[in-house]
C-alpha positions as CSV (number, residue, x, y, z in Angstrom):
1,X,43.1,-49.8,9.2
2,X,42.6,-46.8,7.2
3,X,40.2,-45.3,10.4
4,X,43.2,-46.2,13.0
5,X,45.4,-44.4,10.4
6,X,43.3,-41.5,10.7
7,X,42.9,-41.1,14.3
8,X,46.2,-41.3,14.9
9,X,46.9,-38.6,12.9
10,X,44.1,-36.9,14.3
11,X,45.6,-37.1,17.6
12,X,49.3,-35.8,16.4
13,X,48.2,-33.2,15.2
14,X,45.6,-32.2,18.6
15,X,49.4,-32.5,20.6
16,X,51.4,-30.2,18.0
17,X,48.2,-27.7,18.1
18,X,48.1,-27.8,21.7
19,X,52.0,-27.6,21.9
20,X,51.6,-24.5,19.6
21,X,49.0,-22.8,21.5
22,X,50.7,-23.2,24.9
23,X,54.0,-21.9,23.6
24,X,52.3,-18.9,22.0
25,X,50.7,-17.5,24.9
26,X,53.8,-18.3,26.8
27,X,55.6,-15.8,24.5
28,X,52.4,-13.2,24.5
29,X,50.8,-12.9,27.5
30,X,51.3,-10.4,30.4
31,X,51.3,-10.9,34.1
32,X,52.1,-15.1,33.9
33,X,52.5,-16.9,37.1
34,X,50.3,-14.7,38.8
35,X,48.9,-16.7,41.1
36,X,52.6,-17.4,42.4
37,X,54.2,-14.3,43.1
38,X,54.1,-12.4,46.1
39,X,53.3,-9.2,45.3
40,X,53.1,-7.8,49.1
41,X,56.7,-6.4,47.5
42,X,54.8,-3.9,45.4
43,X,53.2,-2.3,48.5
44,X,53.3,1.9,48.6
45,X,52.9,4.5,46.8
46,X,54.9,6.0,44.3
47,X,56.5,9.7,43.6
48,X,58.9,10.7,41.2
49,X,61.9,12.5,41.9
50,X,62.9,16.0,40.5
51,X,65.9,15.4,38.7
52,X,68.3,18.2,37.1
53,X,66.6,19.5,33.8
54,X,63.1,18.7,34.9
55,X,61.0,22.1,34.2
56,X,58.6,23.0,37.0
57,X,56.2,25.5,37.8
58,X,55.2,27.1,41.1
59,X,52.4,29.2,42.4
60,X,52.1,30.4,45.6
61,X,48.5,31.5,47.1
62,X,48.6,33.5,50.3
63,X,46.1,34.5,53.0
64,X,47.1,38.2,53.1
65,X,46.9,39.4,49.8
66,X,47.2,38.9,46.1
67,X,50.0,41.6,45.8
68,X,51.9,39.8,48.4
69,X,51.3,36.3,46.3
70,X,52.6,38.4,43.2
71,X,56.3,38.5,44.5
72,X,56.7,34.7,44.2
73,X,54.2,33.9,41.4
74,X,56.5,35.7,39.0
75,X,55.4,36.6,35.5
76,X,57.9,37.7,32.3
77,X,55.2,40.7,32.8
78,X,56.6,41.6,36.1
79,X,60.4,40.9,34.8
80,X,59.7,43.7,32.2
81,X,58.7,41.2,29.3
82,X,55.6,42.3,27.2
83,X,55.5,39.8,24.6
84,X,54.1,37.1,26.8
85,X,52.1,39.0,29.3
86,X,51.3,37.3,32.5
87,X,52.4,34.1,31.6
88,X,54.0,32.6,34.8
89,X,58.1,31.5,34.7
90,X,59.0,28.1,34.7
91,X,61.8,27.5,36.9
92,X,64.3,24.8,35.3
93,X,66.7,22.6,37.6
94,X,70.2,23.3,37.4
95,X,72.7,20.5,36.4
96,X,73.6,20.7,40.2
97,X,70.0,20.3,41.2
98,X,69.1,23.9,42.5
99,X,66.3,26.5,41.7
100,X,66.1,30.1,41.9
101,X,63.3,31.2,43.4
102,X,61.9,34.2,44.5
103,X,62.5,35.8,47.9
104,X,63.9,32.4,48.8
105,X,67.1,32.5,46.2
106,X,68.5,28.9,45.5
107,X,66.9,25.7,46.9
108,X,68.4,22.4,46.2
109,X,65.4,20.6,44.8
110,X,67.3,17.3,43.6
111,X,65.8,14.1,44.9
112,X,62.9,15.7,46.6
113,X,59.1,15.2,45.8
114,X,56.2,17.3,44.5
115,X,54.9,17.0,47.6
116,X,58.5,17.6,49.6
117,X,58.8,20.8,47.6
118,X,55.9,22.2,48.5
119,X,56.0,21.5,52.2
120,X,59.6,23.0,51.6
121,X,58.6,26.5,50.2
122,X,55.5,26.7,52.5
123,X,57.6,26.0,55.3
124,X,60.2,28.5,54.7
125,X,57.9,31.2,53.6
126,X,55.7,30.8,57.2
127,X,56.3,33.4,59.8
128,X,59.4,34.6,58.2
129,X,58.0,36.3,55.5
130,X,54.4,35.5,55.8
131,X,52.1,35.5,58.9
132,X,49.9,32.7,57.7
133,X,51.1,29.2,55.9
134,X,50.8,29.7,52.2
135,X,49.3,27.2,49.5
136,X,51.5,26.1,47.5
137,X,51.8,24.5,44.1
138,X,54.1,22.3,42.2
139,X,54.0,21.1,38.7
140,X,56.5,19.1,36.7
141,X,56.1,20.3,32.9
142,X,58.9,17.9,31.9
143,X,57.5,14.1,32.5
144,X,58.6,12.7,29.4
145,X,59.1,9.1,28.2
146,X,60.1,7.4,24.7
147,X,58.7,4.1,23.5
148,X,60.1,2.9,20.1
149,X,60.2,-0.5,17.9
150,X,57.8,-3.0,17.6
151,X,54.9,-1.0,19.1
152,X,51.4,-0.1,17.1
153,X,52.1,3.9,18.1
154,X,55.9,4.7,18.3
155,X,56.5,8.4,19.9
156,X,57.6,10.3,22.9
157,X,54.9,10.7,25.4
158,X,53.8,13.5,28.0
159,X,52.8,12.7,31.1
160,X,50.3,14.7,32.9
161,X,50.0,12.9,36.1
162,X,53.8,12.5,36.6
163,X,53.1,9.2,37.2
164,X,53.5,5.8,34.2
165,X,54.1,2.0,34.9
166,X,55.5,0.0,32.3
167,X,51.8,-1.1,31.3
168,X,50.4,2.2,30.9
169,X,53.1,2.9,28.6
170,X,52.9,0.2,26.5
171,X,49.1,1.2,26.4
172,X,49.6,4.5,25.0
173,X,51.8,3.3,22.6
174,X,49.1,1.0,20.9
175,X,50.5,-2.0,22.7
176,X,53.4,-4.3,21.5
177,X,53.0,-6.4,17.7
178,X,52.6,-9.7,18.1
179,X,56.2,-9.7,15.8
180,X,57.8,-8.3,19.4
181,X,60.4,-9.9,21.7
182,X,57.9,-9.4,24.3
183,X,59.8,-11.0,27.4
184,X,62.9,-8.9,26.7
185,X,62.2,-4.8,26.4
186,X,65.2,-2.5,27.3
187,X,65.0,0.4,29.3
188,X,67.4,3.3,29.1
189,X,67.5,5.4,31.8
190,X,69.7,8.1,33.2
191,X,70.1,8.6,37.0
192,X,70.3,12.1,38.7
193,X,74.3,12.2,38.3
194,X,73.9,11.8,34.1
195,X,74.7,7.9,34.3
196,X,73.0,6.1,31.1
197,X,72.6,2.0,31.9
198,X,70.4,-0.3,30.0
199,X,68.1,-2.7,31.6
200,X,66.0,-5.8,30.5
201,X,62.7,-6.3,31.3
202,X,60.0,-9.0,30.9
203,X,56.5,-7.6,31.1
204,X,54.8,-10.8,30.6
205,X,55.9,-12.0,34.3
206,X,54.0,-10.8,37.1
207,X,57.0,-10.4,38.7
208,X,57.9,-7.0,36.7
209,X,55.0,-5.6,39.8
210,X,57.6,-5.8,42.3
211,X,60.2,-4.9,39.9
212,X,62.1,-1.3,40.9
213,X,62.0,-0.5,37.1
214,X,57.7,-1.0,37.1
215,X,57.1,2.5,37.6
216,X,58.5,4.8,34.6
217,X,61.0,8.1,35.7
218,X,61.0,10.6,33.7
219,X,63.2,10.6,30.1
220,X,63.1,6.5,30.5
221,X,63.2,5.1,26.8
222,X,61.3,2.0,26.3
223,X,63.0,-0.2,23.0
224,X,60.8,-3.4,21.7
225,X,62.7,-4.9,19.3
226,X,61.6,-7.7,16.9
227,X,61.2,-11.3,17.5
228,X,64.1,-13.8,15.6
229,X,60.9,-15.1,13.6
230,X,60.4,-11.5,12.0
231,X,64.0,-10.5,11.7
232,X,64.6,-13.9,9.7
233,X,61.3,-12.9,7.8
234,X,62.6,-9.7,7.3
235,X,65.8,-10.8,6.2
236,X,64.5,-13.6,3.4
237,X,62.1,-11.1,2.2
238,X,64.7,-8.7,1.6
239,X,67.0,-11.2,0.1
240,X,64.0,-12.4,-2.5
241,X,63.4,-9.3,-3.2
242,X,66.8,-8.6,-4.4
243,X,67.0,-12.3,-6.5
244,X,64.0,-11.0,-8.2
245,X,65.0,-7.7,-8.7
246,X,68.7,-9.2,-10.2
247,X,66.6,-11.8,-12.0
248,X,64.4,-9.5,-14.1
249,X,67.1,-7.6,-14.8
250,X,69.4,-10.2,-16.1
251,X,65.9,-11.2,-18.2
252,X,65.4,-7.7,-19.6
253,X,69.4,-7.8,-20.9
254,X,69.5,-10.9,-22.2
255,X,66.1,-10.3,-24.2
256,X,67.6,-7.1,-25.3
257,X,70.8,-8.8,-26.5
258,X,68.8,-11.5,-28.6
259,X,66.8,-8.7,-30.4
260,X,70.0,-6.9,-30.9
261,X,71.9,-9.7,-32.4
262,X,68.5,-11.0,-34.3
């Protein structure tokens, strides 16, 4: 009897442990259900958009001459500035989209590419002011994102490549706590126009691949927030803390007041 009683209970608690353990990874690992989703969705490559604010520079390289590739490569040296020497101007997009640029004046540069631009500028620079097509250059200096809460490395993050998915920048920032809501991160982002909107997003379904909000824009703010198991942790321990705190104090004056009336 008492080895029946025993297995039985042996074999509970295998089912709770493997109940446990299958609900646990459900909560904590990335990319489930991969076998099921069609990620044919996901297909192309990916550019960001220059967006009003973004900070770029530009460098032009001509055929002819580097005198002629100084009038567009313009330095706060050739604008009369001394304190930073040849250090080359960044041009920053105007609230309606536009840069100034050399030679050129304004270009609407909203919604266009890296790449677009510099077809753009090469193009317009090509047998109207320049015999031979130009090289030319864009970099965007301003590919910022923001990932804060339950992460291991909280922070705002540059990005050289102008190019993050949702992955990569969980990476950087030491990767969610195992304390996080991990099937539920916000996104804020704001659109070219200045519209804020909140999104939710659930990494640990490989459906986030095909998702429109996989690959990171620039200024996107990631927010993990806690689990309800750590908030209700985080609550009690607060609230014992505060018994305990009330309790030794109530001790202290009470063992004060029977000295005192001794």
């Amino acid at each position: 009897m008492k080895k029946l009683i025993f297995f039985v209970a042996l074999a509970l608690s295998l089912m709770i442990m493997s109940n446990g353990c299958t609900s646990l990874e459900k909560n904590v690992l990335y990319l489930q259900n991969s076998d099921s989703i069609d990620l044919s969705l996901a297909k192309g490559l990916y550019d960001a958009k220059i967006m009003p604010k973004d900070v770029l520079k530009i460098y032009v390289i001509t055929p002819e001459n580097t005198e002629v590739s100084r009038m567009f490569n313009m330095t706060r040296a050739n604008i009369g500035g001394s304190q930073s020497g040849a250090t080359t101007i960044d041009y920053q997009v105007s609230n309606e989209g536009t840069i100034n640029f050399p030679i050129l004046g304004e270009i609407y540069v909203k919604g266009m590419t890296i790449n677009e631009l510099q077809d753009y500028i090469a193009g317009r620079l090509t047998g109207t002011y320049l015999r031979n097509r130009p090289v030319v250059t864009v970099e965007m200096e301003s590919f910022k994102i923001t990932v804060l809460g339950e992460v291991g490395k909280p922070g705002q993050y540059n990005i050289a490549k102008g190019k993050v998915n949702i992955y990569e920048a969980l990476a950087m920032a030491g990767d969610m706590g195992m304390q996080a809501k991990r099937d539920e991160i916000k996104l804020v982002r704001e659109d070219a126009n200045g519209n804020k909107n909140i999104y939710i997003l659930d990494p640990t379904s490989a459906d986030m691949i095909n998702s429109p909000f996989y690959q990171l824009q620039q200024n996107d703010v990631l927010y993990v927030r806690q689990n309800s198991a750590r908030i209700r942790n985080s609550r009690l321990s607060s609230e014992v803390t505060v018994w305990f705190s009330s309790l030794s104090l109530l001790m202290s004056v009470t063992a004060f007041l029977i000295n005192l009336l001794k």
